[in-house]
C-alpha positions in Angstrom: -18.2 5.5 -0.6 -20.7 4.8 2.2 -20.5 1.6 4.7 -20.8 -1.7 3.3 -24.1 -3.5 4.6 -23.0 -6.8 4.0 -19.9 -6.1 6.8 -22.1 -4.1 8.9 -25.0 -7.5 8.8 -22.0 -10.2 9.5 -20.4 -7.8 11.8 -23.5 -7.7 13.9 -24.3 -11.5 13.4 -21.4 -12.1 15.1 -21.8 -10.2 18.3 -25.2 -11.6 18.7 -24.0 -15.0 18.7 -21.6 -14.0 21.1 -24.5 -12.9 23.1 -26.4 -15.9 22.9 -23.3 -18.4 23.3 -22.5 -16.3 27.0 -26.2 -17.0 27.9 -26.5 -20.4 27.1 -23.2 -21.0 29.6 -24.7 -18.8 31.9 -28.0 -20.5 31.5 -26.1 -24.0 32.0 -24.4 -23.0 34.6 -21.0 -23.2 33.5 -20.3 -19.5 33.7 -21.6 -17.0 36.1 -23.0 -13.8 35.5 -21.3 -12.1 38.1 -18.1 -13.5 36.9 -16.1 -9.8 36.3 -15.0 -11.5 32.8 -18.5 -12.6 31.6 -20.0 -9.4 32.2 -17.2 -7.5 30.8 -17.1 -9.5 27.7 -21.2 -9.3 27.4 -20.8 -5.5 27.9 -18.6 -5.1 25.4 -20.5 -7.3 22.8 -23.9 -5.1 23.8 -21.9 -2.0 22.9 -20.6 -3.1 19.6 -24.1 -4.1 18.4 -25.9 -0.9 19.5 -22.8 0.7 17.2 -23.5 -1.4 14.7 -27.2 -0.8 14.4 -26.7 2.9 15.2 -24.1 3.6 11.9 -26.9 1.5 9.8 -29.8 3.6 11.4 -27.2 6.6 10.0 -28.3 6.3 6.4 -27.0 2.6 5.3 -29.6 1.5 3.1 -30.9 -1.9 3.9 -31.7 -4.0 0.3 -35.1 -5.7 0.5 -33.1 -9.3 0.2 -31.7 -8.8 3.7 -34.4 -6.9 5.4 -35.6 -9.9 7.1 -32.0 -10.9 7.7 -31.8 -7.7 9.8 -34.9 -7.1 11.6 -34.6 -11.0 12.9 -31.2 -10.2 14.1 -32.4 -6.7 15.5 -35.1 -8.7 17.4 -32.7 -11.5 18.7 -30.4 -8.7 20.1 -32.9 -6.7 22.0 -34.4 -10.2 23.3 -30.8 -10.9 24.7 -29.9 -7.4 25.9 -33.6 -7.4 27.8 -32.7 -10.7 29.1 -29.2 -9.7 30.5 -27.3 -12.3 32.2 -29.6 -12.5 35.1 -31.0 -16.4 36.0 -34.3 -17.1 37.5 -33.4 -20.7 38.9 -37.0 -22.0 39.7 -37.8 -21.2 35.5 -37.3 -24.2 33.3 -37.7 -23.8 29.6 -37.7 -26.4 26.8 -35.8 -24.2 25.0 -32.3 -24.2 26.0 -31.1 -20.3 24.6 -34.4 -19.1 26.2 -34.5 -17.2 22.9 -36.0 -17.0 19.7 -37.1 -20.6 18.1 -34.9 -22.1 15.6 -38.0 -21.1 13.0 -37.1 -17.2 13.1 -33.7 -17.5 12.8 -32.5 -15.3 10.3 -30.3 -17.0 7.0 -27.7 -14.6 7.3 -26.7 -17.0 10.3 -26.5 -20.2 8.7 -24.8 -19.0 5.8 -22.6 -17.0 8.0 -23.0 -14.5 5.0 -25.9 -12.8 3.4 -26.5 -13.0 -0.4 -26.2 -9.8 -2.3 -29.1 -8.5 -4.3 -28.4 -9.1 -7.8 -28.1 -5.0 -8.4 -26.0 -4.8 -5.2 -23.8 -7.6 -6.1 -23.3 -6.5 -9.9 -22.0 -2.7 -8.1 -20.0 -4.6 -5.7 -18.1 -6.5 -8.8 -17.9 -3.6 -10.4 -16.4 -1.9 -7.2 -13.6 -4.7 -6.9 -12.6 -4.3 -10.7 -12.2 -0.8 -10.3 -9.9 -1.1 -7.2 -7.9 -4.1 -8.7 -7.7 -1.3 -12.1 -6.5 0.9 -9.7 -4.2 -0.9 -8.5 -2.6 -2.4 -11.8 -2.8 1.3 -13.0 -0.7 2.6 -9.6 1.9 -0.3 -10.3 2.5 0.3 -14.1 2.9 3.9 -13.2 5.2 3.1 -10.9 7.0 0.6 -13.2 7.0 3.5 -15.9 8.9 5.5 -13.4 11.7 3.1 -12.5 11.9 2.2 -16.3 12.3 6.1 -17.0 15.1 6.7 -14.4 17.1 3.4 -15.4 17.0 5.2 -19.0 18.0 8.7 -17.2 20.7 7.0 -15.5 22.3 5.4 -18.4 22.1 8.2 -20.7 23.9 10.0 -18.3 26.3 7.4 -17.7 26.8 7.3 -21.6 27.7 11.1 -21.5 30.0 11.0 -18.4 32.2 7.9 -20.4 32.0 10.3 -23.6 33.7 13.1 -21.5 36.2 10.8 -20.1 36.9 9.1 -23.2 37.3 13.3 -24.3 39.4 14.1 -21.7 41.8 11.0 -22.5 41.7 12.0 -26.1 43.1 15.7 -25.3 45.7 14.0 -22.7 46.9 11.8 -26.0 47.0 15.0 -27.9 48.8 17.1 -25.8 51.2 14.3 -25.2 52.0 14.1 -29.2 51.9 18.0 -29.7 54.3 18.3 -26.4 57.1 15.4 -28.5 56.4 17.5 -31.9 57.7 20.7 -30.1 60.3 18.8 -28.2 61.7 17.9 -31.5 61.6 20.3 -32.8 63.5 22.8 -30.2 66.3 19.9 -30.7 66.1 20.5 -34.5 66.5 24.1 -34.3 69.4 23.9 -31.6 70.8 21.6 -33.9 70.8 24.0 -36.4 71.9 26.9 -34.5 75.0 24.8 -33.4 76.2 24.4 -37.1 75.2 27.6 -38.5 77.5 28.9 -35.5 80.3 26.7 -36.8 80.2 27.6 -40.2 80.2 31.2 -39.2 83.6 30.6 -36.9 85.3 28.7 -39.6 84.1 31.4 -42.4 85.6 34.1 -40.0 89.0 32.0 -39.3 89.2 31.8 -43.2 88.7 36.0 -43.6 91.4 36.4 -41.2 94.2 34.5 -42.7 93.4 35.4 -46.0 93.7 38.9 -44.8 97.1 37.7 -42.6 98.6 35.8 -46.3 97.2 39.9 -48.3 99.5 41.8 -46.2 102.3 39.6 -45.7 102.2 39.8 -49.5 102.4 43.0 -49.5 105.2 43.4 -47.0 
């Protein structure tokens, strides 16, 4: 998208008054023109216009409603810049600026900002509501985003407390299956112990039934 002529016009407005508010003072008397400030500042001022004027000269179309706008300003600035800061004391003039009369003085500087053309200012709306759509689109992506990891996150949060609460559950299990076995080894040492007594007192019974046979027999 090209340069704005509306920024370029007040832009260049502004250094002209600039201009013309140096030489007045200088006129007056209460600057010099060969004070190292003045001149610098009216340099710089000269400089930003002829930039200004050169990027429109560049291909910035100019809409008929501020043609005279601009070629009243463009006249005013090349008055100024022919006029430089140099006095001639023995001149009077009724007109204080020495410049153009208050007649030709363009609207753009009373307004202090030029009215669109109704075509220009229609595709300068439409310009804003497309950036501020931009914008709102940009931050509901971005909201979309944020919402989308939140939900991420706690989905995975969700999973990590399942496997924990797993984990726990097989400590729980191995815990009850480690007590079954437990009790059982004591069952089956239980058993052991009085299948081994009933064998000893089986086998003390053989014996002296065996000792009472051949005593008998004796």
């Amino acid at each position: 998208m090209g340069e704005d002529i509306t920024e370029l016009l007040v832009s260049l407005n502004s250094n002209v008054k600039v201009l013309r508010r140096v030489r007045r003072q200088v006129e007056r008397g209460t600057k010099k023109g060969e004070d190292p400030n003045v001149s610098e500042e009216w340099a710089s001022r000269i400089h930003n216009c002829e930039d200004i004027l050169g990027r429109i000269q560049n291909g910035v179309p100019i809409p008929t409603a501020l043609r005279g706008d601009y070629d009243a300003l463009v006249a005013e600035f090349h008055a100024l810049e022919n006029r430089g800061l140099a006095v001639d004391k023995n001149s009077h003039s009724d007109d204080p600026q020495g410049l153009l009369p208050e007649a030709t003085t363009p609207l753009l500087l009373k307004q202090q900002q030029p009215q669109l053309a109704p075509q220009q200012e229609v595709e300068y709306q439409s310009i804003l509501q497309a950036e501020r759509h931009d914008r709102v689109a940009s931050l509901q992506h971005a909201t979309t985003e944020v919402n989308t990891i939140f939900k991420e996150l706690f989905h995975l949060v969700k999973q990590q407390g399942a496997q924990v609460d797993s984990v726990a559950q097989n400590i729980d299990s191995a815990a009850g299956i480690a007590a079954d076995a437990s009790r059982d080894l004591r069952r089956a040492a239980e058993r052991q112990r009085a299948s081994s007594r009933c064998c000893s007192t089986a086998l003390i019974a053989g014996c002296l039934a065996l000792l009472i046979v051949l005593v008998a027999v004796s």
